[in-house]
PQR file with spaces between the fields and no chain letter, atoms N, CA, C, O and H, PARSE charges and radii, in Angstrom:
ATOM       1  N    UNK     1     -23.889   69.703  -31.519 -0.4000 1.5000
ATOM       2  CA   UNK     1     -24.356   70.516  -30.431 -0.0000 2.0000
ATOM       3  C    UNK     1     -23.473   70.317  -29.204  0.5500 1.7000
ATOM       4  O    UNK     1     -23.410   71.308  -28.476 -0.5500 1.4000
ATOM       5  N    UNK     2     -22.644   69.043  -28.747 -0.4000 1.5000
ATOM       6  CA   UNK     2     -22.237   69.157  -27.639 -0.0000 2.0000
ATOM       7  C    UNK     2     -20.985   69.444  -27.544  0.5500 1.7000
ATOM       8  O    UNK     2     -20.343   69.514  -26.496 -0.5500 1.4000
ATOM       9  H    UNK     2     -22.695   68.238  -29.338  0.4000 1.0000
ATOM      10  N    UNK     3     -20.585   69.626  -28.664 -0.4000 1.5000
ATOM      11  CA   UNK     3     -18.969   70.198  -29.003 -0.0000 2.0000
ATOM      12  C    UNK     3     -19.310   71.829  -29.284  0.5500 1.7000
ATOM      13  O    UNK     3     -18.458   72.685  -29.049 -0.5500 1.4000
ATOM      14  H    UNK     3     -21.107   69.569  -29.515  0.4000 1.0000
ATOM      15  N    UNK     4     -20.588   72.152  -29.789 -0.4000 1.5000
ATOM      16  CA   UNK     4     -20.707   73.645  -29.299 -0.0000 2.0000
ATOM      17  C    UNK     4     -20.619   73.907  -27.544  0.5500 1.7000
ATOM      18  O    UNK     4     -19.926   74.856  -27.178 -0.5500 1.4000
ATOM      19  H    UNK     4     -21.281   71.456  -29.981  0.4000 1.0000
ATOM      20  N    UNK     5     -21.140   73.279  -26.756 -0.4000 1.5000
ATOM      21  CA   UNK     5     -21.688   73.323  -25.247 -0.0000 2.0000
ATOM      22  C    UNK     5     -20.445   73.238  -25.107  0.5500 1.7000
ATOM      23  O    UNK     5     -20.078   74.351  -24.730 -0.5500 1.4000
ATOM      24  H    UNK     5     -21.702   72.507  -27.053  0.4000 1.0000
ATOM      25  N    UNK     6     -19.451   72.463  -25.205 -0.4000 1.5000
ATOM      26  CA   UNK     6     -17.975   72.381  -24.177 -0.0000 2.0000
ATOM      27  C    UNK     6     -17.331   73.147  -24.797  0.5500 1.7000
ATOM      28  O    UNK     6     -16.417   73.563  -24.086 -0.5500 1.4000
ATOM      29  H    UNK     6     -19.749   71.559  -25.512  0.4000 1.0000
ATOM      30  N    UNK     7     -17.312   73.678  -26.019 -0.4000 1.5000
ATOM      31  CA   UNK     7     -16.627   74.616  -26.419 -0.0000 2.0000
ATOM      32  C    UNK     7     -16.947   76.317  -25.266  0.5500 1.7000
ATOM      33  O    UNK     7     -16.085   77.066  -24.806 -0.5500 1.4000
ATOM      34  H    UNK     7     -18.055   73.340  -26.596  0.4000 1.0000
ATOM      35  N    UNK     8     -18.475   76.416  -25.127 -0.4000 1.5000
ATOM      36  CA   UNK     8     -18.469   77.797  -24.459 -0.0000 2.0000
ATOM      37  C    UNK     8     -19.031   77.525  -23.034  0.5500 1.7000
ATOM      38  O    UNK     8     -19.693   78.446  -22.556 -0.5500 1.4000
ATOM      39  H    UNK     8     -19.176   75.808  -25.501  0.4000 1.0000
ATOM      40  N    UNK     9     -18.843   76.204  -22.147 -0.4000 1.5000
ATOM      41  CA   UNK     9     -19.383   76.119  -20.798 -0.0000 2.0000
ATOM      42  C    UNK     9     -18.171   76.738  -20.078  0.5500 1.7000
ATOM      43  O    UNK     9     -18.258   77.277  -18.975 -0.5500 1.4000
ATOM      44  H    UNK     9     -18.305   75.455  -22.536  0.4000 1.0000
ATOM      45  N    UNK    10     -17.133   76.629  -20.728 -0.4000 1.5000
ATOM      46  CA   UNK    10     -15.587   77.209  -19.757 -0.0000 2.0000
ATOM      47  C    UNK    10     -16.009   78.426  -19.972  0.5500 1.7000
ATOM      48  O    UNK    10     -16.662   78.858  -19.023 -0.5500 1.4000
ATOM      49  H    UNK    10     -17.063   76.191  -21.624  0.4000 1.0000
ATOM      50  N    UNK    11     -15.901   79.095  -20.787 -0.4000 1.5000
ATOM      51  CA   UNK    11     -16.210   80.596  -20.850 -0.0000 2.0000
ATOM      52  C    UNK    11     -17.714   81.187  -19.774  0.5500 1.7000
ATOM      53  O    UNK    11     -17.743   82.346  -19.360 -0.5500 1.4000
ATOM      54  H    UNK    11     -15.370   78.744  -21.558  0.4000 1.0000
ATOM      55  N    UNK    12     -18.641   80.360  -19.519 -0.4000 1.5000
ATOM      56  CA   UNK    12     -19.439   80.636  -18.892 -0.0000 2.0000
ATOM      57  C    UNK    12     -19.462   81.724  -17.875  0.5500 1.7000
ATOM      58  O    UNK    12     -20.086   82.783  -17.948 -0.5500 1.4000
ATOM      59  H    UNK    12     -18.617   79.418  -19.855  0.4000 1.0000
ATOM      60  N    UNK    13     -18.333   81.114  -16.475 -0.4000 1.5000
ATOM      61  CA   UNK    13     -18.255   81.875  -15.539 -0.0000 2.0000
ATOM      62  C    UNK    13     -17.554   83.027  -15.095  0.5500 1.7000
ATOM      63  O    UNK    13     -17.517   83.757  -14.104 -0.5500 1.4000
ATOM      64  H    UNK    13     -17.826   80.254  -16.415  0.4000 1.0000
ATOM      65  N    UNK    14     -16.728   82.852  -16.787 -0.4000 1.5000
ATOM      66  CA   UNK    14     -16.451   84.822  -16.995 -0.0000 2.0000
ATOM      67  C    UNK    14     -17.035   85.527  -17.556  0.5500 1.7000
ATOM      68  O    UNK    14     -16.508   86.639  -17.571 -0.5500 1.4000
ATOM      69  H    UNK    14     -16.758   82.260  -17.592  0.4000 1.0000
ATOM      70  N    UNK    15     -18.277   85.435  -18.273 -0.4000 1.5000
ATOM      71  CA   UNK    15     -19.449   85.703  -18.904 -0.0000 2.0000
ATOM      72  C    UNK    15     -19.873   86.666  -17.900  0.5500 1.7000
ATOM      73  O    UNK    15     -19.851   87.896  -17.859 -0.5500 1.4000
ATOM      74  H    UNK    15     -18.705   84.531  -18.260  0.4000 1.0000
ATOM      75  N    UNK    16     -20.413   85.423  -16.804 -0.4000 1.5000
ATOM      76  CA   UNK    16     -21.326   85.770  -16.072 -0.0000 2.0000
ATOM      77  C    UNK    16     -21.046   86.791  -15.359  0.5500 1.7000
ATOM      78  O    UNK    16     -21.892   87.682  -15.280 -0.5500 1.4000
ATOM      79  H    UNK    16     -20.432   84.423  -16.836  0.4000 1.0000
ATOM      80  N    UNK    17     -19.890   86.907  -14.717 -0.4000 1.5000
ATOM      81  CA   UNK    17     -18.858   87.601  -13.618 -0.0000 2.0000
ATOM      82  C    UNK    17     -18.976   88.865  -14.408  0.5500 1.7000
ATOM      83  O    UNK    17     -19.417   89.799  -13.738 -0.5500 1.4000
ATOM      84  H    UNK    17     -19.203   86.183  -14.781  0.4000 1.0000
ATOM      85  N    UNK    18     -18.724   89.118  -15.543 -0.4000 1.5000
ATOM      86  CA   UNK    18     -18.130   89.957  -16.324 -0.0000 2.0000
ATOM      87  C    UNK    18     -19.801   91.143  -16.799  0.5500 1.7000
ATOM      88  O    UNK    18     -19.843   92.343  -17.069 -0.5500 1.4000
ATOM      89  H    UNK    18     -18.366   88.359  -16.087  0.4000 1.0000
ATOM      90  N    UNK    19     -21.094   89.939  -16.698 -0.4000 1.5000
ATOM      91  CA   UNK    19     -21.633   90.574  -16.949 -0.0000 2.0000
ATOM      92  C    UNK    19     -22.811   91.130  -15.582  0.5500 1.7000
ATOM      93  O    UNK    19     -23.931   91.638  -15.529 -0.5500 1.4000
ATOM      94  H    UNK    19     -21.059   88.964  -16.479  0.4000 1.0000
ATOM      95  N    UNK    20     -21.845   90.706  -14.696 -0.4000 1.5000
ATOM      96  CA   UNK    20     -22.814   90.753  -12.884 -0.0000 2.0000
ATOM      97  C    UNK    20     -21.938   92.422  -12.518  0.5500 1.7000
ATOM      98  O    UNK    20     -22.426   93.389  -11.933 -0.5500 1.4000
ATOM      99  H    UNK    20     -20.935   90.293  -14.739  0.4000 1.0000
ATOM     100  N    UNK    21     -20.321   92.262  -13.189 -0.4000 1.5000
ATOM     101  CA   UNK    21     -19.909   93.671  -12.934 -0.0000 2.0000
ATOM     102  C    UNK    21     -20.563   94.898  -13.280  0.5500 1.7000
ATOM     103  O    UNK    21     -20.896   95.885  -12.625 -0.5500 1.4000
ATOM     104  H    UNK    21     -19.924   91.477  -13.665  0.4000 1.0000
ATOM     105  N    UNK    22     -20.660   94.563  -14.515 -0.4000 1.5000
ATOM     106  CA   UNK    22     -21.327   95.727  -15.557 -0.0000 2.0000
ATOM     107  C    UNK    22     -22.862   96.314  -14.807  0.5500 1.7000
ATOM     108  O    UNK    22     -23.218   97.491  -14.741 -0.5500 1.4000
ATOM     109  H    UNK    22     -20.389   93.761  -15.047  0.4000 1.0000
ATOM     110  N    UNK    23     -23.608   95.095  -14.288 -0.4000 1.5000
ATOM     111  CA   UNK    23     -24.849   95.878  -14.152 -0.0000 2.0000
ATOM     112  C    UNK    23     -24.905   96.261  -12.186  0.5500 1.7000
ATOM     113  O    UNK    23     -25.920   96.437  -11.511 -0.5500 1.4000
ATOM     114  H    UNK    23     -23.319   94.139  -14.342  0.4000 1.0000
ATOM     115  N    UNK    24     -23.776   96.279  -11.823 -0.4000 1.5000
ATOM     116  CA   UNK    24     -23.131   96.896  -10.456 -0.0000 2.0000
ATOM     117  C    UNK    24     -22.703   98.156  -10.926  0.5500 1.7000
ATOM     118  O    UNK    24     -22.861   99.074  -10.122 -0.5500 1.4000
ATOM     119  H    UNK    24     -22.952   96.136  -12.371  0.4000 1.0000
ATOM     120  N    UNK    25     -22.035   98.537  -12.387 -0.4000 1.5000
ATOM     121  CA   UNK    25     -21.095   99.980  -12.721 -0.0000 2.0000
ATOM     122  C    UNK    25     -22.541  100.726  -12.421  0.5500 1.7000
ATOM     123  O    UNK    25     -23.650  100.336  -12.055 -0.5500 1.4000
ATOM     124  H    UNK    25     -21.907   97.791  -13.040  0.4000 1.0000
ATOM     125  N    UNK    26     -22.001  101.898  -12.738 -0.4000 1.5000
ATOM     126  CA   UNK    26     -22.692  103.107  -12.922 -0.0000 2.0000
ATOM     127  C    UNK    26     -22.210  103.932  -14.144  0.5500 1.7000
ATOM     128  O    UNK    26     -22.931  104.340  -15.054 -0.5500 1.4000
ATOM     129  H    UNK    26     -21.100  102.214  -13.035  0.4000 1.0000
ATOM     130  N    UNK    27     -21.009  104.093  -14.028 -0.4000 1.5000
ATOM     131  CA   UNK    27     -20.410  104.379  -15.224 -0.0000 2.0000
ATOM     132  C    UNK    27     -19.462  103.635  -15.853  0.5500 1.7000
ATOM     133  O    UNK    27     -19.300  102.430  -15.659 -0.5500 1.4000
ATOM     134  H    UNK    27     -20.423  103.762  -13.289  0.4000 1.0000
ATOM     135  N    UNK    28     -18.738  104.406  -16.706 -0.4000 1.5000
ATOM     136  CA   UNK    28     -17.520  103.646  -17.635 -0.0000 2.0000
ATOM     137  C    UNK    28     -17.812  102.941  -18.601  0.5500 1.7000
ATOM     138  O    UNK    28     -19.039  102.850  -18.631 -0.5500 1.4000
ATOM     139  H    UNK    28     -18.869  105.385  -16.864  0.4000 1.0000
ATOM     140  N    UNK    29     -17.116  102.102  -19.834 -0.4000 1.5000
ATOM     141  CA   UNK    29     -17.932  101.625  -20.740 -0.0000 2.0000
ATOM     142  C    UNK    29     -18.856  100.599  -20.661  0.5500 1.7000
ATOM     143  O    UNK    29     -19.736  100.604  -21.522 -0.5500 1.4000
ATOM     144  H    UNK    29     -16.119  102.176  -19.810  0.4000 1.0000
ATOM     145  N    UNK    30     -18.865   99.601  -19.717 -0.4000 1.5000
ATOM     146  CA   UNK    30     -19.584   98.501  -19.761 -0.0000 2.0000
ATOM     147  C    UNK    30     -20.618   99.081  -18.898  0.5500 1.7000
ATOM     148  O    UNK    30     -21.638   98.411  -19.061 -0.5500 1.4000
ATOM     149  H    UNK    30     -18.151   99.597  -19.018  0.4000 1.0000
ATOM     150  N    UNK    31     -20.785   99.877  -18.186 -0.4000 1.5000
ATOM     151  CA   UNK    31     -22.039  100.339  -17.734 -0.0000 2.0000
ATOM     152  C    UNK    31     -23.109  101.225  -18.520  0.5500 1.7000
ATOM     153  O    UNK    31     -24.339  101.265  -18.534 -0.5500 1.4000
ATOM     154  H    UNK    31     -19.957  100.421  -18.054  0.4000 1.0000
ATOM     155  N    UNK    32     -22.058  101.934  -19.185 -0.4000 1.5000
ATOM     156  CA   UNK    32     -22.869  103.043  -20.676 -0.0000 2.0000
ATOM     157  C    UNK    32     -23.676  101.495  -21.679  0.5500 1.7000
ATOM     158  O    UNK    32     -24.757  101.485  -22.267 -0.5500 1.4000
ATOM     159  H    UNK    32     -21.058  101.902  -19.174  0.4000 1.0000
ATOM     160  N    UNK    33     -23.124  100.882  -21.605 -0.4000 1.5000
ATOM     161  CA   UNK    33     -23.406  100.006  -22.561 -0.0000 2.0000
ATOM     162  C    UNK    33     -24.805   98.986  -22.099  0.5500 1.7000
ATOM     163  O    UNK    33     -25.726   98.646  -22.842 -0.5500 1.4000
ATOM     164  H    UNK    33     -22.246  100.890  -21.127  0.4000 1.0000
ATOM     165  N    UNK    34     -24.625   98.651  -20.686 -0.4000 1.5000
ATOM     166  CA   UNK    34     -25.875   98.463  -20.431 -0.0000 2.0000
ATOM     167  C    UNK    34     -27.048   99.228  -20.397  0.5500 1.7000
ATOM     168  O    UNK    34     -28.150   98.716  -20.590 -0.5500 1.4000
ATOM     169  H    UNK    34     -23.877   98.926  -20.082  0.4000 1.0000
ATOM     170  N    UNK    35     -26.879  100.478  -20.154 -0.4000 1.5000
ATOM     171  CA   UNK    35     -27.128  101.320  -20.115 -0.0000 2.0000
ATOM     172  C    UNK    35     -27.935  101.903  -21.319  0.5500 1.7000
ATOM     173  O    UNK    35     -28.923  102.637  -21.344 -0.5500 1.4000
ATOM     174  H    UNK    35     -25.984  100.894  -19.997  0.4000 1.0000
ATOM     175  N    UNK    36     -27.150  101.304  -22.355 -0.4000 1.5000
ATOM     176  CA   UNK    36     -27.896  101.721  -23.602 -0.0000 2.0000
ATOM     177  C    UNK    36     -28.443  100.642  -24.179  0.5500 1.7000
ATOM     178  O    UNK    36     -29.356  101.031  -24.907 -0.5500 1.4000
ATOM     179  H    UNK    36     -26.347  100.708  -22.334  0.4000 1.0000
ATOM     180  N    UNK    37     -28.307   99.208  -24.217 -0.4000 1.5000
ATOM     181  CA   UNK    37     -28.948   98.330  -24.862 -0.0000 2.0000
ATOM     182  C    UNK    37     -29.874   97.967  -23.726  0.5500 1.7000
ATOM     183  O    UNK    37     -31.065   98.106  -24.002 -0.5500 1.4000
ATOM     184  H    UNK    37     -27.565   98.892  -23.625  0.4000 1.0000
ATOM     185  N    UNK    38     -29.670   97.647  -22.832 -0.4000 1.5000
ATOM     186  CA   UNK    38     -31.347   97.492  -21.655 -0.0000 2.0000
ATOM     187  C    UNK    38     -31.398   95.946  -21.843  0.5500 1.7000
ATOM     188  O    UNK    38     -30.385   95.376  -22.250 -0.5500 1.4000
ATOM     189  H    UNK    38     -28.702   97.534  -22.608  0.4000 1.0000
ATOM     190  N    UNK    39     -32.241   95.419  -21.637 -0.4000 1.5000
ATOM     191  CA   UNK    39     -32.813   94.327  -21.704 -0.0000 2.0000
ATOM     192  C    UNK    39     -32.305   93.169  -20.972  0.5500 1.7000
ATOM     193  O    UNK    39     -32.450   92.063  -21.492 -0.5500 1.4000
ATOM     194  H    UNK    39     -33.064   95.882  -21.306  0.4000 1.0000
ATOM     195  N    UNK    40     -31.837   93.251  -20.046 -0.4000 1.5000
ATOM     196  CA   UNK    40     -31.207   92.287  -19.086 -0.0000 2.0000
ATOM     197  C    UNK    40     -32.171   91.553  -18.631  0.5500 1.7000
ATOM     198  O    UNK    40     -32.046   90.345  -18.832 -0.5500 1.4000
ATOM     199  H    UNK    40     -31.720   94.150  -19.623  0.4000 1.0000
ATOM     200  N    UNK    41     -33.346   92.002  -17.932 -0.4000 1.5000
ATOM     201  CA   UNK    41     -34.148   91.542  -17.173 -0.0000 2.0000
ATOM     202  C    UNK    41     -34.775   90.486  -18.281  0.5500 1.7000
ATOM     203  O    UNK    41     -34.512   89.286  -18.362 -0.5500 1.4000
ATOM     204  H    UNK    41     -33.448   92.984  -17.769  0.4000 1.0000
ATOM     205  N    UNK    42     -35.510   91.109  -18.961 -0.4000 1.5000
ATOM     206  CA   UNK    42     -36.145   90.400  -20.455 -0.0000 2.0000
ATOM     207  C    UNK    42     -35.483   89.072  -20.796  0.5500 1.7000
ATOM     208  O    UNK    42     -36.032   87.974  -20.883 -0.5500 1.4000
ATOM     209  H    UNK    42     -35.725   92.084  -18.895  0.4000 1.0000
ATOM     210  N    UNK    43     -33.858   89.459  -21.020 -0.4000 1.5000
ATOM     211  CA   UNK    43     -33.129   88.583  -21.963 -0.0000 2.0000
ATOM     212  C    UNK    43     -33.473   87.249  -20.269  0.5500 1.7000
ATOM     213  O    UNK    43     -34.205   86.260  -20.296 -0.5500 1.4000
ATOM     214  H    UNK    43     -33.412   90.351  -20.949  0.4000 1.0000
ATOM     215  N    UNK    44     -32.864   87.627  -19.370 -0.4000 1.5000
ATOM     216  CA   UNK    44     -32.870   86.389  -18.443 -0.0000 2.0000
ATOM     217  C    UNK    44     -34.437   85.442  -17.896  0.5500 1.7000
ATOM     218  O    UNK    44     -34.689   84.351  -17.386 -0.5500 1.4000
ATOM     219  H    UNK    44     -32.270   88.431  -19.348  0.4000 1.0000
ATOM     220  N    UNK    45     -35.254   86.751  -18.418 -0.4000 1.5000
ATOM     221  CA   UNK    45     -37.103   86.080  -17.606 -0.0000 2.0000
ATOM     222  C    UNK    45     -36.592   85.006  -19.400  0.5500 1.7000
ATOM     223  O    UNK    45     -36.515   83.785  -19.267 -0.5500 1.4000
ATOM     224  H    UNK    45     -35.049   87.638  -18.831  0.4000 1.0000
ATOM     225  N    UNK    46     -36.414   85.390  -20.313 -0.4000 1.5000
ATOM     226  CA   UNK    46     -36.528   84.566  -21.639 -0.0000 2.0000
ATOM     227  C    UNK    46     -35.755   83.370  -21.037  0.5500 1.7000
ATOM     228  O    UNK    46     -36.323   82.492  -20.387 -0.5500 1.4000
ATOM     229  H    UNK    46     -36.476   86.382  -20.421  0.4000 1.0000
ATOM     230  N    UNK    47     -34.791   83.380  -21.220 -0.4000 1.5000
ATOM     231  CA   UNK    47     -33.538   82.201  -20.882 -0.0000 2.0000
ATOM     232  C    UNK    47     -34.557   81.313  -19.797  0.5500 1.7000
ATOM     233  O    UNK    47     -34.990   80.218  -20.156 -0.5500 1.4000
ATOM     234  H    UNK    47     -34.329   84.093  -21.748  0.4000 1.0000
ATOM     235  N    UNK    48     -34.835   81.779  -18.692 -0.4000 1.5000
ATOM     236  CA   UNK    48     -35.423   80.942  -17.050 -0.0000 2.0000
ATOM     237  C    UNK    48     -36.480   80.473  -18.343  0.5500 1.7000
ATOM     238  O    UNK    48     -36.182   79.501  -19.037 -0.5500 1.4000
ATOM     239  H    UNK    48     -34.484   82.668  -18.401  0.4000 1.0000
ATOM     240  N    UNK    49     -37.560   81.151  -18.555 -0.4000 1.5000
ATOM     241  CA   UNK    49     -38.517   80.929  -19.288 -0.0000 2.0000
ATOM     242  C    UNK    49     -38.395   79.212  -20.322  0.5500 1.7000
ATOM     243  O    UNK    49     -39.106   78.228  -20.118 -0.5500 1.4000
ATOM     244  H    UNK    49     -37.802   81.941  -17.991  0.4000 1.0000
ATOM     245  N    UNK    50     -37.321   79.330  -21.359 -0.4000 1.5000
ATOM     246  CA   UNK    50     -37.036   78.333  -21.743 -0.0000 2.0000
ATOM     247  C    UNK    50     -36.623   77.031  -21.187  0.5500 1.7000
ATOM     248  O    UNK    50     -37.317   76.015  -21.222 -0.5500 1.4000
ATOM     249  H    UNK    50     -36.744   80.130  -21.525  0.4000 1.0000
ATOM     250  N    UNK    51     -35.148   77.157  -20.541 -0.4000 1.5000
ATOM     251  CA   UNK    51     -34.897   76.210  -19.748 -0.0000 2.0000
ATOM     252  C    UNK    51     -36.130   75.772  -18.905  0.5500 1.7000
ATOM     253  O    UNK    51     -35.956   74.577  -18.664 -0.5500 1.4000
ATOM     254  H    UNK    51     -34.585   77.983  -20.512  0.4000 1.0000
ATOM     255  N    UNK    52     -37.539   76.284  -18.231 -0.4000 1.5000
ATOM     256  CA   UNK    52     -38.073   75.687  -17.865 -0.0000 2.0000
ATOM     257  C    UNK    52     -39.316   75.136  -18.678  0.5500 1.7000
ATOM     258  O    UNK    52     -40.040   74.296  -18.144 -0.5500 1.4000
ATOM     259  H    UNK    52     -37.679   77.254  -18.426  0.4000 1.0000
ATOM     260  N    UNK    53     -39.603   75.635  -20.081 -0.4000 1.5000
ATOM     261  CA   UNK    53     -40.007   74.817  -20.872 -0.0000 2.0000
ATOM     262  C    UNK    53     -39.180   73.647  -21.673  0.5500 1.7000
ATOM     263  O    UNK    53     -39.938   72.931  -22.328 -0.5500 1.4000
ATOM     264  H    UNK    53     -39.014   76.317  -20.515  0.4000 1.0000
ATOM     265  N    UNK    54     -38.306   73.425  -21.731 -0.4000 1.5000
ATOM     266  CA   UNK    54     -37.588   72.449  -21.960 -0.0000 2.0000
ATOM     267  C    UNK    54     -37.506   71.170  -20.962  0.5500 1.7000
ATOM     268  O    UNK    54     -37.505   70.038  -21.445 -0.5500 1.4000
ATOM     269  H    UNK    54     -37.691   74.006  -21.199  0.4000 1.0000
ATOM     270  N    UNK    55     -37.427   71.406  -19.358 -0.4000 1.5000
ATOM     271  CA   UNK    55     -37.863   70.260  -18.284 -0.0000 2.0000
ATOM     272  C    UNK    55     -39.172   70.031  -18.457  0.5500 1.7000
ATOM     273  O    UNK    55     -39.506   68.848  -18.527 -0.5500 1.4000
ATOM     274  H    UNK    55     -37.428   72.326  -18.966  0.4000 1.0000
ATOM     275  N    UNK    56     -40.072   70.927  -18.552 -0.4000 1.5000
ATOM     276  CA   UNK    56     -41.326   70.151  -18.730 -0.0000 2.0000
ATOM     277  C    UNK    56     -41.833   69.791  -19.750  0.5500 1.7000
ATOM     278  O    UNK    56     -43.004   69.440  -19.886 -0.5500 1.4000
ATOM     279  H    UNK    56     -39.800   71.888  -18.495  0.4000 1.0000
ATOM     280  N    UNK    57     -40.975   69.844  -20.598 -0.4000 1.5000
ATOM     281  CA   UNK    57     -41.452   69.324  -22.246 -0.0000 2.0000
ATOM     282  C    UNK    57     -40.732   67.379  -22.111  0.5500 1.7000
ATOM     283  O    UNK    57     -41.196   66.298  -22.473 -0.5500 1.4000
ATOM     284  H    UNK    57     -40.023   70.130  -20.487  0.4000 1.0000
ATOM     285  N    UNK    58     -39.148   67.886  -21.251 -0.4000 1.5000
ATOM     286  CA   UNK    58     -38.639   66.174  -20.939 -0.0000 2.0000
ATOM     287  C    UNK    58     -39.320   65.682  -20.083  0.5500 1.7000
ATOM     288  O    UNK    58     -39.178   64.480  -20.310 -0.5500 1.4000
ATOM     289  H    UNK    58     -38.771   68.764  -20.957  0.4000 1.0000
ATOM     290  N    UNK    59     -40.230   65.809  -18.909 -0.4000 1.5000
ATOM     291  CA   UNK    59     -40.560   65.334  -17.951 -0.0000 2.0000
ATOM     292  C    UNK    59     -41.843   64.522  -18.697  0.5500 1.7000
ATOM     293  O    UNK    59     -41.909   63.293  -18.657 -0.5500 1.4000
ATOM     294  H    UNK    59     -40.344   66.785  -18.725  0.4000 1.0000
ATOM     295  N    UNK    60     -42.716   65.239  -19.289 -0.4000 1.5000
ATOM     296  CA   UNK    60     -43.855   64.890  -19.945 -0.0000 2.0000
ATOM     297  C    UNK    60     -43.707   64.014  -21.037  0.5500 1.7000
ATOM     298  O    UNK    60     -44.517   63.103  -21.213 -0.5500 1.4000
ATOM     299  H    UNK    60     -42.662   66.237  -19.322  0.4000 1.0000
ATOM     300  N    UNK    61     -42.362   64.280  -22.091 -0.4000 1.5000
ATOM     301  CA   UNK    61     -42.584   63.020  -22.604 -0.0000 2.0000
ATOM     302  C    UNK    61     -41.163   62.093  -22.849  0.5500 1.7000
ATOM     303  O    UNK    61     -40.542   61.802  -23.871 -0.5500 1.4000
ATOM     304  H    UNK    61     -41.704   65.019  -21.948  0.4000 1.0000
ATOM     305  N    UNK    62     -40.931   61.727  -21.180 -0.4000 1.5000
ATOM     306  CA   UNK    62     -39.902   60.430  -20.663 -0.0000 2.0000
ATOM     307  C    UNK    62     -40.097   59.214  -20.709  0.5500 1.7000
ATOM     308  O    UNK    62     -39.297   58.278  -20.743 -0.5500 1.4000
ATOM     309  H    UNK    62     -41.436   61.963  -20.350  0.4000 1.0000
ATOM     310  N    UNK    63     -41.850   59.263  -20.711 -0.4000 1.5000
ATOM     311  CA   UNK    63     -42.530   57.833  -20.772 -0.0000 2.0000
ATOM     312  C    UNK    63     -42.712   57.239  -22.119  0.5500 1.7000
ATOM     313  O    UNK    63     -43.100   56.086  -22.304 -0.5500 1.4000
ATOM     314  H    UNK    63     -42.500   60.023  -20.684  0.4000 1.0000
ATOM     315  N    UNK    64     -42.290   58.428  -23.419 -0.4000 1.5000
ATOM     316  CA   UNK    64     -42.832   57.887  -24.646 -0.0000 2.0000
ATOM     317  C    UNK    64     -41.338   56.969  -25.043  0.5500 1.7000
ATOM     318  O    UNK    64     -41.337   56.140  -25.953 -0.5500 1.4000
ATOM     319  H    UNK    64     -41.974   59.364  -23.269  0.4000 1.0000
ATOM     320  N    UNK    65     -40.070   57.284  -24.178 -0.4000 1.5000
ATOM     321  CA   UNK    65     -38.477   56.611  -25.133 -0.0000 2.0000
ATOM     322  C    UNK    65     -38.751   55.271  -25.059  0.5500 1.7000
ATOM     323  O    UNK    65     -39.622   55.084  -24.209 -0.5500 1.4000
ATOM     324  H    UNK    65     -40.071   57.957  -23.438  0.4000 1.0000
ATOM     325  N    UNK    66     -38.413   54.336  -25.541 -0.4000 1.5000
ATOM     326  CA   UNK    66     -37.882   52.890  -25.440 -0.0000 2.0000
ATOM     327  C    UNK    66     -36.355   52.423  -26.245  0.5500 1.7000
ATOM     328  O    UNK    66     -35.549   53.131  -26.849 -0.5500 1.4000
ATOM     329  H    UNK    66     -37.705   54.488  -26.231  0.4000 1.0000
ATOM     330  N    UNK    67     -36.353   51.116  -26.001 -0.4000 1.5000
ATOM     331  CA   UNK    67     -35.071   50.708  -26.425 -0.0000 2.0000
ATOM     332  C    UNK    67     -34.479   50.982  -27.920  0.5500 1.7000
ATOM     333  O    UNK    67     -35.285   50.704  -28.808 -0.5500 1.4000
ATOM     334  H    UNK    67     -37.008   50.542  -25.510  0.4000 1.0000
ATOM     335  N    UNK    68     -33.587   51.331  -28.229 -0.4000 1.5000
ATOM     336  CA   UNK    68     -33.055   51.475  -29.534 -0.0000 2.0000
ATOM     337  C    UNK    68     -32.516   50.060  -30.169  0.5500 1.7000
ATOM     338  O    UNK    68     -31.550   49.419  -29.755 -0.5500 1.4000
ATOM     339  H    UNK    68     -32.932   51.557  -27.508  0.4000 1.0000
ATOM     340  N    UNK    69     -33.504   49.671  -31.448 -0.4000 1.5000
ATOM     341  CA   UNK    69     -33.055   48.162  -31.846 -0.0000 2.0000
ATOM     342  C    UNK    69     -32.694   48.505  -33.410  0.5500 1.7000
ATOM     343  O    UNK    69     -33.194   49.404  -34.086 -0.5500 1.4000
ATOM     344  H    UNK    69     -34.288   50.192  -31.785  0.4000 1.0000
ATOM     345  N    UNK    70     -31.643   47.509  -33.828 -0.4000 1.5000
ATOM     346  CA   UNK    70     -31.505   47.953  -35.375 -0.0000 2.0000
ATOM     347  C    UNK    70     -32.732   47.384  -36.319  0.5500 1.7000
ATOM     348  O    UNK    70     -33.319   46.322  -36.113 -0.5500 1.4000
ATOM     349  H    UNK    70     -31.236   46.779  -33.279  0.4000 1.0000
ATOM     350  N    UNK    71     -32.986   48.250  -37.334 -0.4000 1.5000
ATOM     351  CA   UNK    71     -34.098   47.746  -38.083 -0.0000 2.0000
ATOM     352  C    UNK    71     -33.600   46.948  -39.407  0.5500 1.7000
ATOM     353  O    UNK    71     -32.849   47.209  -40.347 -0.5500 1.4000
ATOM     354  H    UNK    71     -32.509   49.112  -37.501  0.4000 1.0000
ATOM     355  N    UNK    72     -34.238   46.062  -39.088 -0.4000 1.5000
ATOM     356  CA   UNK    72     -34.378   44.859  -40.813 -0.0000 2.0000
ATOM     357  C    UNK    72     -34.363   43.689  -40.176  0.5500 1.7000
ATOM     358  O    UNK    72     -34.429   42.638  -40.814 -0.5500 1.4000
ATOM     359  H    UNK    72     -34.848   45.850  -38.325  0.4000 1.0000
């Protein structure tokens, strides 16, 4: 998993840029295209949605970790 994450965190902030243009167009292809698949709002309330079930899933159970010992 964290060699997936550094593999696409660089790519991130042309993602983002790339996809903050598109929903500024009005026309041209990347605007037709939002245009036709929709779901921006959705896809991001999902994303916020998770990431903030994921802090409160760590926050709640931080108290259960302890030390890692070898067994036998």
């Amino acid at each position: 998993m964290t060699i997936h994450v550094l593999a696409y965190v660089w790519r991130l902030p042309r993602l983002l840029a790339a996809e903050a243009r598109a929903a500024g167009m009005a026309g041209g292809p990347a605007g037709r295209a939002m245009e036709v698949l929709g779901g921006r709002g959705t896809r991001l309330a999902l994303l916020a949605a998770s990431l903030l079930a994921g802090l409160v899933i760590a926050l709640l159970t931080v108290h259960l970790t302890g030390k890692w010992e070898p067994i036998g």
